[in-house]
TIMARZA-337646 format. One record per residue (C-alpha): residue number from 1; residue in three letters; x, z, y. Coordinates in pm, whole numbers. Layout:
<pts>
PT    n  res      px      pz      py
PT  NUM  ala       X       Z       Y
...
</pts>
This chain:
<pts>
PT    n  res      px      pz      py
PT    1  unk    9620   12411   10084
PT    2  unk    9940   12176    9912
PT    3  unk   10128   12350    9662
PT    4  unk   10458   12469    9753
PT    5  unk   10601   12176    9455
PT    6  unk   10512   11874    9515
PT    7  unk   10314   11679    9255
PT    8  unk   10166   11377    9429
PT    9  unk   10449   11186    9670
PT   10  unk   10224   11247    9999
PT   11  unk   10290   11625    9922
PT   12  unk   10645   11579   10019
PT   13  unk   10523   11480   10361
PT   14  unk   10261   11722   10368
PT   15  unk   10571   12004   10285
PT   16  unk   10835   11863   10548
PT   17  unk   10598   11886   10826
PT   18  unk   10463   12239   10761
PT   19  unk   10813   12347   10779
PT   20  unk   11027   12113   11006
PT   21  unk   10729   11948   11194
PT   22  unk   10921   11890   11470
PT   23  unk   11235   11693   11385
PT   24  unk   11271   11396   11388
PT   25  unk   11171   11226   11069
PT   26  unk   11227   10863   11146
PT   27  unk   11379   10641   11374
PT   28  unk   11275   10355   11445
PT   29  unk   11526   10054   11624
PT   30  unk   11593   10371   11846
PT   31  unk   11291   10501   11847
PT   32  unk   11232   10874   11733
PT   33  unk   10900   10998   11594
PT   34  unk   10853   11355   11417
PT   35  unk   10720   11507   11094
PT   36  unk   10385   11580   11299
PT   37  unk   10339   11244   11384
PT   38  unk   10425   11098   11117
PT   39  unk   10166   11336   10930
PT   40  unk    9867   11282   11206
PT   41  unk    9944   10937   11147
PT   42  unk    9884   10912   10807
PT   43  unk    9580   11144   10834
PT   44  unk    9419   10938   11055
PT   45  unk    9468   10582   10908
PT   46  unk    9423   10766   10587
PT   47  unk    9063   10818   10726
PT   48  unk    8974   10469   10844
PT   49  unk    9121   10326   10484
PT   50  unk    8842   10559   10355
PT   51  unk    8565   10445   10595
PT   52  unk    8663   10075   10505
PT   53  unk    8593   10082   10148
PT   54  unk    8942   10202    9990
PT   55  unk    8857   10417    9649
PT   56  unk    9082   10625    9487
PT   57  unk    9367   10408    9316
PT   58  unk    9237   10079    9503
PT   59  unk    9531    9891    9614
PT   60  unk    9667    9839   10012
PT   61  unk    9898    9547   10037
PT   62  unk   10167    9591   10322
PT   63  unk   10263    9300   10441
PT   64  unk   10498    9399   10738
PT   65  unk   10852    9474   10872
PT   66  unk   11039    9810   10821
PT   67  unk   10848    9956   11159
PT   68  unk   10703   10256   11241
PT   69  unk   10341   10142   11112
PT   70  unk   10509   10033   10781
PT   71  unk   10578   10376   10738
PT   72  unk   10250   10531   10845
PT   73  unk   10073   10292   10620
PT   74  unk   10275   10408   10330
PT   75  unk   10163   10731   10341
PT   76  unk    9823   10669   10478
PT   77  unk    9745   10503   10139
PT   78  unk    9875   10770    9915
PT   79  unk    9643   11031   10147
PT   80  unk    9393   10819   10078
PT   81  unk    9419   10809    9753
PT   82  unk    9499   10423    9686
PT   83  unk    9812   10267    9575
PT   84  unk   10053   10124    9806
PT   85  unk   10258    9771    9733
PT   86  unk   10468    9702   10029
PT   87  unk   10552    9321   10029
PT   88  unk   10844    9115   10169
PT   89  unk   10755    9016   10531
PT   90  unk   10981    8674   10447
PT   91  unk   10718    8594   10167
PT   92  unk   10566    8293   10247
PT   93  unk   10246    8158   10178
PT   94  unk   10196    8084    9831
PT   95  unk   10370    8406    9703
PT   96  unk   10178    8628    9962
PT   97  unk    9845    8446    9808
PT   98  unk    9940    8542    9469
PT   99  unk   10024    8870    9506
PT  100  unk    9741    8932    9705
PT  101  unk    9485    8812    9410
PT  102  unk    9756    8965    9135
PT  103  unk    9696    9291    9289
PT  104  unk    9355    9279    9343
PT  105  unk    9457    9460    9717
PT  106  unk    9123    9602    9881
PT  107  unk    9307    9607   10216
PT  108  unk    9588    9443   10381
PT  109  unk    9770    9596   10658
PT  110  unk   10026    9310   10801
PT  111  unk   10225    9244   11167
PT  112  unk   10064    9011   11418
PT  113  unk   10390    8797   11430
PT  114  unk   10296    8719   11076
PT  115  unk    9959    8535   11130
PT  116  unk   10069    8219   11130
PT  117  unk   10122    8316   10710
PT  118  unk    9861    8518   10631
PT  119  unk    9574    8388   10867
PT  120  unk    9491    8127   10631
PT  121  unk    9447    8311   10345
PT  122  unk    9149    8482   10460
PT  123  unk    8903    8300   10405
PT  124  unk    9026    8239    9999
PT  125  unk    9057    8636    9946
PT  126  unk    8753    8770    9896
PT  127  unk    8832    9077    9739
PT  128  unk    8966    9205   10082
PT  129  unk    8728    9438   10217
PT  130  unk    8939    9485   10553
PT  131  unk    9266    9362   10729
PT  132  unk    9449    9540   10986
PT  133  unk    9694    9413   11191
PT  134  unk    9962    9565   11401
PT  135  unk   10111    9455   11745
PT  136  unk    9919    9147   11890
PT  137  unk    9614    9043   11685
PT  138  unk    9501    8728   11646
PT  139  unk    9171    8595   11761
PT  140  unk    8933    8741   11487
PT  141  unk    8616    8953   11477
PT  142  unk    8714    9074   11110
PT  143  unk    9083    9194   11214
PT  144  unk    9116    9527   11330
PT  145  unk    9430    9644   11530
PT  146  unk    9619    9916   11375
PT  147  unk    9659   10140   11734
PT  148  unk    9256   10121   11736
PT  149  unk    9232   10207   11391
PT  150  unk    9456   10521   11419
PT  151  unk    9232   10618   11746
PT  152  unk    8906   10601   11569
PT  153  unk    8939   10784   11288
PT  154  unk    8668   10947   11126
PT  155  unk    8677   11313   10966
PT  156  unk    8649   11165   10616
PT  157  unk    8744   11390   10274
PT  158  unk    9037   11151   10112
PT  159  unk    9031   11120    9793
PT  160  unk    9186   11322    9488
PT  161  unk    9451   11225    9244
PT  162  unk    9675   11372    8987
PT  163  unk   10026   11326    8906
PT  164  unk    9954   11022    8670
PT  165  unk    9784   10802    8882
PT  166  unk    9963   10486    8993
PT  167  unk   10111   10551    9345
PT  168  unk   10254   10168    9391
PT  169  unk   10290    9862    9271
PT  170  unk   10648    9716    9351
PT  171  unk   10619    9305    9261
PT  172  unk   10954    9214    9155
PT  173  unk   11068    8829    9052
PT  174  unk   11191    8746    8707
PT  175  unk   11418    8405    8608
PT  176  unk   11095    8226    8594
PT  177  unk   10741    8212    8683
PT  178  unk   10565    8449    8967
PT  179  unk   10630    8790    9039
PT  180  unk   10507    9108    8798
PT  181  unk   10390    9430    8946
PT  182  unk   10543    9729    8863
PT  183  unk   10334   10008    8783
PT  184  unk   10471   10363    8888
PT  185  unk   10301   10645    8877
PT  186  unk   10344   10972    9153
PT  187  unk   10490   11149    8860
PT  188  unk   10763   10906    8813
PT  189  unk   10822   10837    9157
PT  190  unk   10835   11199    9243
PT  191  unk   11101   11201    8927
PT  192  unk   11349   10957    9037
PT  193  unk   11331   11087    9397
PT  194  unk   11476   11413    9299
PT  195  unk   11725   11284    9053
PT  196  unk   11855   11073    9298
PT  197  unk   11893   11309    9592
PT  198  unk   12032   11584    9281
PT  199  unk   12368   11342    9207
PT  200  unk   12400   11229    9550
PT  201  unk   12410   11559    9669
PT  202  unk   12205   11526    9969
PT  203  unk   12019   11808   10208
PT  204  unk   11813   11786   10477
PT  205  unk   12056   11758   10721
PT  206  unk   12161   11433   10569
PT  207  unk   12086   11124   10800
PT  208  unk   11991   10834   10621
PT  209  unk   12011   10427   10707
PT  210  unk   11810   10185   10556
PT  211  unk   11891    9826   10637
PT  212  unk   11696    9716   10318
PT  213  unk   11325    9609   10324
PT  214  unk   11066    9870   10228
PT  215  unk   10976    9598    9974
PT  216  unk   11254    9650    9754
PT  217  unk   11286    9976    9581
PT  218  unk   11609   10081    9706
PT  219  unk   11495   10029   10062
PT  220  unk   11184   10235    9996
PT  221  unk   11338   10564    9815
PT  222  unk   11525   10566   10097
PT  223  unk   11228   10652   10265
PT  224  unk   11063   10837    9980
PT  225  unk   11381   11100    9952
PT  226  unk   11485   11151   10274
PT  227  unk   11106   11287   10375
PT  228  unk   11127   11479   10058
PT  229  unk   11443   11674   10161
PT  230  unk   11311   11686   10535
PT  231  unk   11586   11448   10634
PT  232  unk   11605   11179   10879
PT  233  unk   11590   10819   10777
PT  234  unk   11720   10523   11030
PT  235  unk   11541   10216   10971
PT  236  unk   11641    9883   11111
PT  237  unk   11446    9561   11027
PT  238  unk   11772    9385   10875
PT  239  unk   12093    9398   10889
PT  240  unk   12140    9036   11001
PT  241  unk   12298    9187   11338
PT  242  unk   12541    9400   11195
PT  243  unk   12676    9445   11576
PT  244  unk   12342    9598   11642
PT  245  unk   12361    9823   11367
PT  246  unk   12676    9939   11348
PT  247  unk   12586   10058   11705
PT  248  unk   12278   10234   11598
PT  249  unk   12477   10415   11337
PT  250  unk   12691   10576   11592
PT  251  unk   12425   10643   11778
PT  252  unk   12299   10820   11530
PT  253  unk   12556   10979   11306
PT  254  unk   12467   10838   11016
PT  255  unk   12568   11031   10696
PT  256  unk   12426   10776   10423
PT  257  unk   12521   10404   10418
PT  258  unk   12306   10239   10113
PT  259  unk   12388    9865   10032
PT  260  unk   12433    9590    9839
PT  261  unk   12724    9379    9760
PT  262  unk   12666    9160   10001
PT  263  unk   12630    9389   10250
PT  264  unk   12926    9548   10178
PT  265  unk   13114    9151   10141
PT  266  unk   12992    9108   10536
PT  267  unk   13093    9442   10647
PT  268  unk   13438    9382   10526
PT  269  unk   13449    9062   10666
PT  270  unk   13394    9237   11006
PT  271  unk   13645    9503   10962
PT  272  unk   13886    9240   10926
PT  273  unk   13835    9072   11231
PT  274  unk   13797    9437   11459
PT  275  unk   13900    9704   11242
PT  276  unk   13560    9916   11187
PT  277  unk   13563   10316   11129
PT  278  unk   13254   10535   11042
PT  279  unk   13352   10916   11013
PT  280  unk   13046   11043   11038
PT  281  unk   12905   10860   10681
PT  282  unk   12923   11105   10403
PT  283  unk   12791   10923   10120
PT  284  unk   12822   10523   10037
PT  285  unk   12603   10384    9740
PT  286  unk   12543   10089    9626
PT  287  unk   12333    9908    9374
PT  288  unk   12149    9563    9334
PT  289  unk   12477    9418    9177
PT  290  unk   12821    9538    9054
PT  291  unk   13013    9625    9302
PT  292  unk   13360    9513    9243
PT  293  unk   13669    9750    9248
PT  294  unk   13856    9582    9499
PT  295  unk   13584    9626    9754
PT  296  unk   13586   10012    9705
PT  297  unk   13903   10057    9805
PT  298  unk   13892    9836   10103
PT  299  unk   13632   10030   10189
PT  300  unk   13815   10329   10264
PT  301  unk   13920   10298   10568
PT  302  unk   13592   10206   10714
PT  303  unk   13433   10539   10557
PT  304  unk   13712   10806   10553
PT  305  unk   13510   11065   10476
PT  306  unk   13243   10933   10227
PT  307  unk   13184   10948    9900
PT  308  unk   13155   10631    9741
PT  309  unk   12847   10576    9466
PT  310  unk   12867   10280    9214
PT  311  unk   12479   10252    9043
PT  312  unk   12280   10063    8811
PT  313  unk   11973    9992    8814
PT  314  unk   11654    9756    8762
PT  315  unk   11282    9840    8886
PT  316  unk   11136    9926    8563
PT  317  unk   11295   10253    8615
PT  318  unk   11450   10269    8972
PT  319  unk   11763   10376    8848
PT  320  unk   11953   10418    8517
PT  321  unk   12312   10574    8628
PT  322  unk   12588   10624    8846
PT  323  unk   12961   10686    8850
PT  324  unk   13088   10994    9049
PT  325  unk   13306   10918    9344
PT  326  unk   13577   11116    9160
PT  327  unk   13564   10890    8862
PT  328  unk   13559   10575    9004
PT  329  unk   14010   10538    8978
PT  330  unk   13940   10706    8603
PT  331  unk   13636   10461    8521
PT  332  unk   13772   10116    8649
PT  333  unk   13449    9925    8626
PT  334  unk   13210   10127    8507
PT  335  unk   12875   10215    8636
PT  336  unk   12869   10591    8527
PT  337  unk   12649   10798    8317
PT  338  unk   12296   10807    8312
PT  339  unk   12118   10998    8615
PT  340  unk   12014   11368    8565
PT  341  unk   11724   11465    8332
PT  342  unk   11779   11075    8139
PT  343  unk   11883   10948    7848
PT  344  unk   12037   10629    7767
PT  345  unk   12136   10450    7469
PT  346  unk   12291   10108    7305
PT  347  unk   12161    9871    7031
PT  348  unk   12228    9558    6872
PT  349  unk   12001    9242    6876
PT  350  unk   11868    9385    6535
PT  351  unk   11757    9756    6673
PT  352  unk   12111    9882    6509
PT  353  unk   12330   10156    6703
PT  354  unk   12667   10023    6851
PT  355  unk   13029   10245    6826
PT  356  unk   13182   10305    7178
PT  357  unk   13341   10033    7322
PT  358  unk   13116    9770    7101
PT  359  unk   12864    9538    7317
PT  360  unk   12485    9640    7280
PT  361  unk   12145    9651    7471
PT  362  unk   12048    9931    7667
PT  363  unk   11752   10135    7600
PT  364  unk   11635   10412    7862
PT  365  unk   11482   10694    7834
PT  366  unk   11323   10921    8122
PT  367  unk   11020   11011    8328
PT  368  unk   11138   10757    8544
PT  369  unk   11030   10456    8368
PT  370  unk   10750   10219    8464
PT  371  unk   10403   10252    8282
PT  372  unk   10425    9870    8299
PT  373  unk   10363    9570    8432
PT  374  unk   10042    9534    8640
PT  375  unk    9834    9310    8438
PT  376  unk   10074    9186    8205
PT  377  unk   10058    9357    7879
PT  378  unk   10272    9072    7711
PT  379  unk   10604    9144    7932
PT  380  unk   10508    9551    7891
PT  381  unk   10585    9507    7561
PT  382  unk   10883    9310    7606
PT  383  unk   11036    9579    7805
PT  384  unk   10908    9876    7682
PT  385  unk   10954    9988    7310
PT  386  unk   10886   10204    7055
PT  387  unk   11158   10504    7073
PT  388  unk   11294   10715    6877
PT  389  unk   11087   11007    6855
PT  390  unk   10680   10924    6761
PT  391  unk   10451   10842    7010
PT  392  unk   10738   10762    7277
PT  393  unk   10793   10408    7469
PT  394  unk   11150   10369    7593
PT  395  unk   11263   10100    7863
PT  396  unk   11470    9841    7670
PT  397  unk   11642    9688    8010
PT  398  unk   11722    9333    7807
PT  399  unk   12081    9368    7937
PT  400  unk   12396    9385    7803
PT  401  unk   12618    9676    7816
PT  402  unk   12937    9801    7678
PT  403  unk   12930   10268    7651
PT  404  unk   13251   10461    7659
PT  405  unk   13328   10779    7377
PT  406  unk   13269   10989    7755
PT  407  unk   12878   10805    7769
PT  408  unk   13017   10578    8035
PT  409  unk   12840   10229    8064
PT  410  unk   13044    9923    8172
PT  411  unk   12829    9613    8267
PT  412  unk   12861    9327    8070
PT  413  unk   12576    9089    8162
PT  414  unk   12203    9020    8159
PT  415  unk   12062    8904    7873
PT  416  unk   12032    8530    8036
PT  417  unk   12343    8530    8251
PT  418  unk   12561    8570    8012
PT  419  unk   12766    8229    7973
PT  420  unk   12854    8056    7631
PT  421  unk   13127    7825    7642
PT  422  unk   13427    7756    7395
PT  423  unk   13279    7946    7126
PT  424  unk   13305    8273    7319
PT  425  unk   13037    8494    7512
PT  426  unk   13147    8545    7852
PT  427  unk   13017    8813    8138
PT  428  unk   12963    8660    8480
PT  429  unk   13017    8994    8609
PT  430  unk   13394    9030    8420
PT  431  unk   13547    8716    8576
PT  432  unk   13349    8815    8963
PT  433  unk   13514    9158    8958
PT  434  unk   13856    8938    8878
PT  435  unk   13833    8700    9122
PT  436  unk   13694    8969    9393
PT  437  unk   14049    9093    9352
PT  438  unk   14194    8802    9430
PT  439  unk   14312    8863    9833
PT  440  unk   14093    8583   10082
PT  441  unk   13800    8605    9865
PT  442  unk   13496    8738   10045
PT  443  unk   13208    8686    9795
PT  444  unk   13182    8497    9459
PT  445  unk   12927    8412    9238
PT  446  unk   12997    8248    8875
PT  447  unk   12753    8084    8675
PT  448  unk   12762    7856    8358
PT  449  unk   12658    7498    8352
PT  450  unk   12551    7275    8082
PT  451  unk   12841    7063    7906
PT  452  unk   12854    6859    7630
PT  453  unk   13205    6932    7518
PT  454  unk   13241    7366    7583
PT  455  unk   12821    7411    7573
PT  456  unk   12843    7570    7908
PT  457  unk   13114    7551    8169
PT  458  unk   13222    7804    8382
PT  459  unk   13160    7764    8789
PT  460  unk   13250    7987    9054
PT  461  unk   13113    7942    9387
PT  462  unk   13343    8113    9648
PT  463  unk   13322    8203   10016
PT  464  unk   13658    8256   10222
PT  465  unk   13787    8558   10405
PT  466  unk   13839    8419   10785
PT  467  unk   14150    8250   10809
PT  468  unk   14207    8234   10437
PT  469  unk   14468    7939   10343
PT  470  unk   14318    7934    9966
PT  471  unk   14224    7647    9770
PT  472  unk   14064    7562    9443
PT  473  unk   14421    7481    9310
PT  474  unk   14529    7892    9423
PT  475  unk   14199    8038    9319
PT  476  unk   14265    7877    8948
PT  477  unk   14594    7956    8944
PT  478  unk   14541    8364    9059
PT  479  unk   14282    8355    8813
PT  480  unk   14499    8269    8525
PT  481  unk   14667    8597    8596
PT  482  unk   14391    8789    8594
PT  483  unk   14158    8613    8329
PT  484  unk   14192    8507    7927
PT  485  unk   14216    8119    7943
PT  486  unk   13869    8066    7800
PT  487  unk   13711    8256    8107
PT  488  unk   13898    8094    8389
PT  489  unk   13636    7858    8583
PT  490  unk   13666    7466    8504
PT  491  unk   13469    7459    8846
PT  492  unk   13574    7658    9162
PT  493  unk   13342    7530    9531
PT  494  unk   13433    7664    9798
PT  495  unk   13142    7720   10067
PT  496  unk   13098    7872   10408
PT  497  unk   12776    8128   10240
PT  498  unk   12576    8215    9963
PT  499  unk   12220    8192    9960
PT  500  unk   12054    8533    9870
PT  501  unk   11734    8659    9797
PT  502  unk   11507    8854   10026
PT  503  unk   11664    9188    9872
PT  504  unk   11972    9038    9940
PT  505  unk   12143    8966    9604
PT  506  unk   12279    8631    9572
PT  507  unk   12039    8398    9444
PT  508  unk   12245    8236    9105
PT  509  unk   11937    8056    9053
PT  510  unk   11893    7828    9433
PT  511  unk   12315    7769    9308
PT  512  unk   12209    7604    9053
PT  513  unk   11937    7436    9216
PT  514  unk   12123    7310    9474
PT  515  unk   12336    7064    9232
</pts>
């Protein structure tokens, strides 16, 4: 018998399908499948996890697509009483390896398309007691396919867990070096699942679309809140057919549209070559990166009817705030106040409290925040701090932030983006938001370079609205208007795209690598 409150995050699915077990929890590129099924699912993978080996808060690596398995595995893990870590299925080789041993993943559940990658691996990971493989499987007599496994389920007990236990591991890539895990416990996740769905005001009637992979966390609380309201969620693999999706969200009235800046740069890019409209989207959010002013109002026209999120946030804590739709023409710029039942705060280099308006680093305080980094207890203590009351570890996010007398935070850079050149500190984020006003501009990314004579110059790679007659010579000269002299780029490249990461944030880092 589950508890009527749900304190482990498979109790939320447990809930929606004793009371809407019929409706239609996910779909699937089109494809509908209920509450019950998505429960039986779960229960009966859950059961062949068991039967394999998997102990309670053992470790299942998904390595797969956002499908309908993906999403059965998810669960079937928690049921089972393991710990899920859904990874990227554009990881290649050598980062699949390592996460694989990092994790120390008892199981691996992965797509057959995706042999050709994990295949040889095999025979290297020995800590795998069992792989399962959906859609074709490869020639193996240690692979089991996924449709079998769900068919020959045995009546096993799963095992028990409380609200501390780790629930996943989310890897997540730093400026350097290999990816960390992220340790997050059911409490926490259950935490930031209702805070979220609190200040975005959703119900289960909602209908949710997740473009996003499951492997980054803003794809997968997609997931995790709309089966705690008893919503529906929309999944597409990608959103590199945006055709194809903005299809599907007709199709399927879509209420919630989550992105990312870039997202957002390509949809605009589209309404300005057919003129796109969505009334049936409610709520817009986005996070990953700032999202510049200029591209909310654009927006408007597309969304008519939704409310329009601006967020912050990192994976150490899922999310930190958010600016209310009605603030955003009061708040130029900022990214709001920090999400229900938190706490946030700013301090200098030297642990000192900052006035409003002064520059400082933000700390964060909630049941939200990571227990830290899987196997890492050097960068746990990097990030996570002694606080203010005894015994207490805040989250102390390493980025820089500027707080309003209203507790309003405006973004002012990470702690290594931020760009030192004449003398002065400048945000990368400050002179993007600038130039994203500038009309042509589609996307823009600014980074510094090294130079003898400033210490770091100021580059801003820029791609072009269709049709756009700018030119480096324009771009300077609108930014002149807009900028203080010592933050206008010496640099300005124009290119057709940005390279971006699998999450879909442009990737500063393969800029600078590419000169």
């Amino acid at each position: 018998m589950i508890a009527q409150t749900p304190h482990l995050l498979q109790d939320t699915l447990l809930l929606s399908a004793a009371r809407l077990g019929a409706k239609t929890a996910v779909v699937v590129e089109g494809q509908a499948y209920t509450y019950d099924e998505l429960r039986q699912a779960a229960r009966s993978l859950a059961g062949t996890l068991v039967q394999h080996g998997l102990q309670r808060g053992d470790r299942v690596a998904i390595y797969m697509d956002n499908t309908w398995p993906c999403v059965v595995s998810i669960y079937a893990t928690l049921m089972a009483g393991g710990v899920f870590l859904v990874v990227n299925p554009q990881t290649k080789a050598d980062k699949l390896e390592f996460v694989l041993d990092d994790s120390d993943a008892r199981i691996l559940i992965t797509d057959g398309h995706l042999s050709a990658v994990f295949l040889p691996l095999l025979p290297r990971l020995n800590k795998l007691s069992a792989t399962l493989c959906s859609g074709k499987v490869p020639e193996s007599n240690s692979i089991i396919a996924f449709e079998q496994a769900l068919k020959d389920s045995p009546a096993t007990a799963h095992h028990r867990a409380i609200p501390l236990d780790l629930a996943a591991l989310i890897y997540t890539s730093g400026s350097t070096g290999n990816p960390k895990g992220v340790m997050q416990t059911h409490q926490s996740m259950l935490f930031a699942a209702g805070s979220l769905t609190r200040y975005l005001r959703l119900s289960e009637n909602d209908r949710l679309l997740c473009v996003l992979p499951l492997a980054f966390d803003y794809g997968l609380y997609q997931l995790l809140m709309s089966v705690a309201l008893g919503a529906t969620l929309v999944l597409e693999r990608s959103f590199t057919f945006p055709a194809q999706v903005f299809a599907r969200m007709e199709e399927q009235n879509v209420t919630v549209f989550p992105g990312v800046p870039t997202i957002f740069a390509m949809l605009l890019s589209a309404h300005s070559r057919e003129p796109l409209c969505f009334p049936s989207v409610t709520r817009v959010t986005n996070t990953a990166a700032a999202l510049p002013d200029d591209f909310v109002a654009r927006m408007r026209p597309i969304f008519p009817n939704a409310l329009i999120y601006k967020m912050y946030g990192l994976t150490e804590c899922k999310r930190v705030s958010y600016l209310e739709p009605e603030l955003v023409e009061r708040k130029p710029g900022s990214v709001g106040k920090a999400i229900p039942g938190t706490e946030i705060y700013l301090l200098s280099a030297e642990g000192q409290p900052v006035a409003p308006g002064e520059t400082g680093i933000l700390y964060v305080r909630g049941p939200h925040v990571m227990a830290g980094y899987w196997k890492r207890p050097d960068l746990s203590a990097h990030m996570l701090k002694a606080g203010q009351l005894p015994g207490e570890r805040v989250l102390c996010t390493q980025d820089y932030f500027r707080m309003d007398e209203d507790g309003f935070l405006y973004f002012v850079g990470r702690n290594d983006d931020i760009i030192k050149t004449r003398g002065e500190k400048v945000s990368p984020a400050e002179v993007e938001n600038a130039m994203h006003g500038i009309a042509g501009i589609s996307q823009v990314a600014v980074v510094g370079i090294p130079d003898e004579l400033l210490g770091e110059a100021i580059r801003a790679y820029v791609v072009l609205e269709p049709n756009s007659e700018l030119t480096e010579k324009r771009i300077r000269a609108q930014c002149l208007t807009r900028l203080e002299n010592y933050m206008v780029p010496e640099e300005i490249s124009i290119c057709s795209a940005l390279p971006t990461t699998a999450t879909g944030k442009v990737s500063k880092r393969a800029l600078l690598e590419q000169n």
